[in-house]
C-alpha positions in Angstrom: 0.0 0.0 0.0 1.2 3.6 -0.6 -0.7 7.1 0.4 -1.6 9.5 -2.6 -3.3 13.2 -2.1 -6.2 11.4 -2.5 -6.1 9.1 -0.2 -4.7 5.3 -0.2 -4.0 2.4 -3.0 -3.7 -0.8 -2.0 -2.5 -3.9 -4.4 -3.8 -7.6 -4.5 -0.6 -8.6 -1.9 -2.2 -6.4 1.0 -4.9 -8.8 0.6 -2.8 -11.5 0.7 -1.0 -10.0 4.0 -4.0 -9.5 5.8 -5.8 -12.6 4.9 -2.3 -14.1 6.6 -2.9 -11.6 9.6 -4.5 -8.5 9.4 -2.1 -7.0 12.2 0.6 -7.2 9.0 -1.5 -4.5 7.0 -2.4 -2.9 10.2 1.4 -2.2 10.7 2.0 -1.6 6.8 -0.5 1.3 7.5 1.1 2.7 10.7 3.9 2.8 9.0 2.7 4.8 6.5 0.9 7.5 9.0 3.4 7.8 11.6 7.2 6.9 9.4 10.3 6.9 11.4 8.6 5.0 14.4 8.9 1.1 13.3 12.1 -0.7 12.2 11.1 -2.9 9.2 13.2 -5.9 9.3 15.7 -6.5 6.2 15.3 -9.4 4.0 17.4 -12.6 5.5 19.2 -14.9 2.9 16.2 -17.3 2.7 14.0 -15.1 2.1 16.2 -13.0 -0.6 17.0 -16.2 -2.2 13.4 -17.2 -2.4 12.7 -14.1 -4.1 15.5 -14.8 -6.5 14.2 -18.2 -7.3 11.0 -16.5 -8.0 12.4 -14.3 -10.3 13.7 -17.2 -12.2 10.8 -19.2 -12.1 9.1 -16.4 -14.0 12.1 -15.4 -16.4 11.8 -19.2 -17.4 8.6 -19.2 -18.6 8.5 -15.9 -19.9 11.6 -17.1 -22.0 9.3 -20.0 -23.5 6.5 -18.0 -24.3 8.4 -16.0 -26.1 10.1 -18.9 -28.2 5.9 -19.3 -29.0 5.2 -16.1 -30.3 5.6 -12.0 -29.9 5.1 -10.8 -26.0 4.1 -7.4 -25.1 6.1 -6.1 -22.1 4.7 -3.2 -20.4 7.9 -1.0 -18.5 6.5 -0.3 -15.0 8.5 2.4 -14.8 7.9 4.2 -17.8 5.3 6.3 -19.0 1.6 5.6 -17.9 1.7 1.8 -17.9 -1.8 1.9 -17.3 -2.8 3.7 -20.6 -0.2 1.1 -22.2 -1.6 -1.8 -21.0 -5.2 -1.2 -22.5 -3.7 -0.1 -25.6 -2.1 -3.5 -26.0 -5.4 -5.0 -25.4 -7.2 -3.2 -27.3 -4.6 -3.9 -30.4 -5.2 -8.1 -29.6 -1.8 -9.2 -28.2 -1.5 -12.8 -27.9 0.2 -12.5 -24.4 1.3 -9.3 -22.1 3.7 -9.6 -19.6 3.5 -7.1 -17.0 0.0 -5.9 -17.3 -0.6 -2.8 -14.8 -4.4 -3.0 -14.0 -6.0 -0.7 -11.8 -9.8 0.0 -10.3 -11.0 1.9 -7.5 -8.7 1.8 -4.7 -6.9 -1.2 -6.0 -3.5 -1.0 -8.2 -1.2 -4.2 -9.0 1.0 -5.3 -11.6 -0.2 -8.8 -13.1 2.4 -11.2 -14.4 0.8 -12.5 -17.8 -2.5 -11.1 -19.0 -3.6 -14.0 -22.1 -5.7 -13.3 -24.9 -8.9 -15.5 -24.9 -11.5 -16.1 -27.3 -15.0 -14.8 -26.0 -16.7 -11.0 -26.4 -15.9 -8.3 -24.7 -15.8 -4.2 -24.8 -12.1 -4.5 -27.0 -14.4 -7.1 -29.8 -14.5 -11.0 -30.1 -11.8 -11.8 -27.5 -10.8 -10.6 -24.0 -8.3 -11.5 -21.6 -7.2 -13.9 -18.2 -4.9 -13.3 -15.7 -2.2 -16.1 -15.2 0.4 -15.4 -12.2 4.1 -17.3 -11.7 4.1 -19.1 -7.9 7.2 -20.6 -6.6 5.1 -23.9 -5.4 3.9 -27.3 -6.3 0.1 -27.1 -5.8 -2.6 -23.8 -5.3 -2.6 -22.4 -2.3 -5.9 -20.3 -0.8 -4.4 -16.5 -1.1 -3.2 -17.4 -4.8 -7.3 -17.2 -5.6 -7.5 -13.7 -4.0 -4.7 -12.4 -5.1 -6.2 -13.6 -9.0 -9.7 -12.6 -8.1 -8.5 -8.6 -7.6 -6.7 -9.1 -11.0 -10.1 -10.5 -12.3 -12.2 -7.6 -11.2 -9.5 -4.8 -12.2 -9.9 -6.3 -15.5 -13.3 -5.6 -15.9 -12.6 -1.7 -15.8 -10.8 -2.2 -19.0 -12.6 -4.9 -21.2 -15.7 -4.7 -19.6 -15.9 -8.3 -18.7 -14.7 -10.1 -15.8 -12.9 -12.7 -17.0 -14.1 -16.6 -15.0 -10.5 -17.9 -16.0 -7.5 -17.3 -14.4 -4.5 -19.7 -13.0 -1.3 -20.3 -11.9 2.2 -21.3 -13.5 3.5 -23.6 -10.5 7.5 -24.1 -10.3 7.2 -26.9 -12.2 5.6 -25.0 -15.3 2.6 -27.0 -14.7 -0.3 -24.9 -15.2 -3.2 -25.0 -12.9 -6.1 -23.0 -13.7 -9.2 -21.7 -11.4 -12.7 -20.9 -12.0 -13.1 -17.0 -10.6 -16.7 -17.5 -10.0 -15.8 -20.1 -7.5 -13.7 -17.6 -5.2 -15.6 -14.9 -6.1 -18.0 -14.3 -2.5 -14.6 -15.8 -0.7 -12.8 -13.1 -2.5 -15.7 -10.3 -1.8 -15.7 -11.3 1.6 -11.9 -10.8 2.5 -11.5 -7.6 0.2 -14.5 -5.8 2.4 -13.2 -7.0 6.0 -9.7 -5.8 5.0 -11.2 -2.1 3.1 -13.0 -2.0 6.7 -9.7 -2.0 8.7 -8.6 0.3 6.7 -11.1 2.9 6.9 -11.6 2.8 10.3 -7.6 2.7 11.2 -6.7 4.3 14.0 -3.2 4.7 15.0 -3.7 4.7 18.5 -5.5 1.4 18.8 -3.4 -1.5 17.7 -4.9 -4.7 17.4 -3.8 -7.8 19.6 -0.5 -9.3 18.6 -0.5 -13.1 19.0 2.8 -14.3 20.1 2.7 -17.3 18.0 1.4 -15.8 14.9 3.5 -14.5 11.1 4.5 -11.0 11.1 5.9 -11.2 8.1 8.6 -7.8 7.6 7.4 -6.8 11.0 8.8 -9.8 12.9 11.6 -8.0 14.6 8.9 -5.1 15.9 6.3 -7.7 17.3 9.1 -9.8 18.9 10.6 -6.9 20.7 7.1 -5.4 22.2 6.1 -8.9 23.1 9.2 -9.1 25.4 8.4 -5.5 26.8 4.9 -6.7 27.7 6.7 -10.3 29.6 3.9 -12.4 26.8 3.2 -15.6 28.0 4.1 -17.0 24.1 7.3 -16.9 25.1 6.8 -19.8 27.8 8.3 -23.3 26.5 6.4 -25.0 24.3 3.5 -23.2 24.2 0.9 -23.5 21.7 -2.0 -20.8 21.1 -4.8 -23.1 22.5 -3.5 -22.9 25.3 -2.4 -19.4 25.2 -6.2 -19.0 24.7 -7.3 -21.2 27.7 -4.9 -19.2 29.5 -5.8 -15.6 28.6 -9.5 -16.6 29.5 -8.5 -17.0 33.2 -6.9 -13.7 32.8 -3.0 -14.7 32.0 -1.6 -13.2 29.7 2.9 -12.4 30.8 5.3 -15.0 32.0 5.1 -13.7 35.4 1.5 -14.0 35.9 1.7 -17.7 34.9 4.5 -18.4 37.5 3.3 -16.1 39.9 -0.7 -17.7 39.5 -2.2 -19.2 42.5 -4.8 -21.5 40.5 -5.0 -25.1 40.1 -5.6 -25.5 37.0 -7.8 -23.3 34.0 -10.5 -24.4 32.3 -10.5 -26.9 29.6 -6.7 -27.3 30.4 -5.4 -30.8 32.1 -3.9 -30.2 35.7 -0.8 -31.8 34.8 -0.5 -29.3 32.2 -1.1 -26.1 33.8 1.8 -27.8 36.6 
């Protein structure tokens, strides 16, 4: 997500994020209102060289579509990529790599937009989004993150496209029906446009201390340790974290300090 004068635009991976955990785009937006005051942690190897392999995976296979026939490459950072985009499919290329597609607050830069035969507003054909995933098989957020480029394609050919897919690591392609991730889609895209509009700086949301924060690891980490969480206890899984924090427990030190027998739902012998 980035801030404009008019306001926020979000992409198709913020969805992702806060499908993962919404307190991700919750700090992504802090961020944002209030810079200087987190520490974004930097890339580690693994991740940087998962990233890399990514890259690969998608030079690959845009290396054998063009062995197939002419691609269209839209430069993200030249000169309205958006106008540029609908010219090319407008004009009827086969395949464009790099497709910016934008509508209403949502922008995003789609990896292979493929020309399809069926009407739409540009004349007998219209287009499909197919994305390059460094895995094996489809995973949930891969739908959502298709479904936004799906709906931002219907600003521009008038039609939302019900095919989309994925090119796994294994150049295997595995398409999806939109229509069957569509109210899945809807429902996640208005939860996450609702935390946006009513963010408030000054009320976080909880921070489970077993849960992914992605970039904002090292952050959560440290304030968990300021607040003595009881996630930091040996072992401990968020059931019982939740079992816990219902009889009022919530740091290290009230769990040592706690003059119960047990809590509820949770075997003596494990509360000893």
């Amino acid at each position: 997500m980035y801030k404009t004068r008019n306001g926020y635009i979000y992409s198709p991976s913020d969805l992702n994020a806060f499908l993962d955990n919404e307190a991700v785009t919750w700090l992504d937006r802090f961020a944002i209102e209030r810079p200087g005051t987190l520490t974004r942690d930097e890339a580690e190897a693994e991740q940087e060289l998962v990233r890399q392999s990514g890259d690969e995976h998608e030079q690959r296979f845009l290396d054998e579509l063009r062995k197939a026939g002419p691609v269209v490459e839209i430069d993200r950072n030249g000169d309205d990529p958006l106008r540029k985009t609908a010219a090319a499919m407008r004009s009827g290329c086969a395949v464009i790599y790099q497709a910016c597609l934008e509508r209403d607050e949502f922008r995003g830069w789609a990896d292979f937009l493929f020309r399809v035969d069926g009407p739409s507003d540009l004349g007998a054909w219209h287009y499909e989004v197919w994305d390059t995933k460094l895995a094996r098989g489809m995973k949930p957020y891969f739908a959502i993150q298709l479904c936004c480029y799906a709906e931002m394609l219907d600003s521009l050919q008038g039609l939302r496209p019900n095919g989309a897919g994925i090119i796994l690591c294994n150049v295997q392609r595995q398409p999806l029906r939109v229509d069957d991730y569509w109210y899945y889609y809807q429902a996640v895209k208005r939860a996450f446009l609702q935390q946006q509009r009513t963010f408030d700086p000054d009320q976080p949301p909880p921070f489970p201390g077993m849960a992914d924060y992605r970039h904002w690891t090292g952050h959560v980490e440290r304030l968990l340790e300021e607040r003595d969480d009881v996630s930091h206890t040996a072992d401990i899984t968020t059931p019982q974290m939740e079992k816990l924090a219902g009889a009022g427990i919530t740091t290290m030190k009230g769990l040592a300090q706690s003059k119960l027998a047990t809590v509820p739902k949770m075997a003596r012998t494990t509360f000893e």
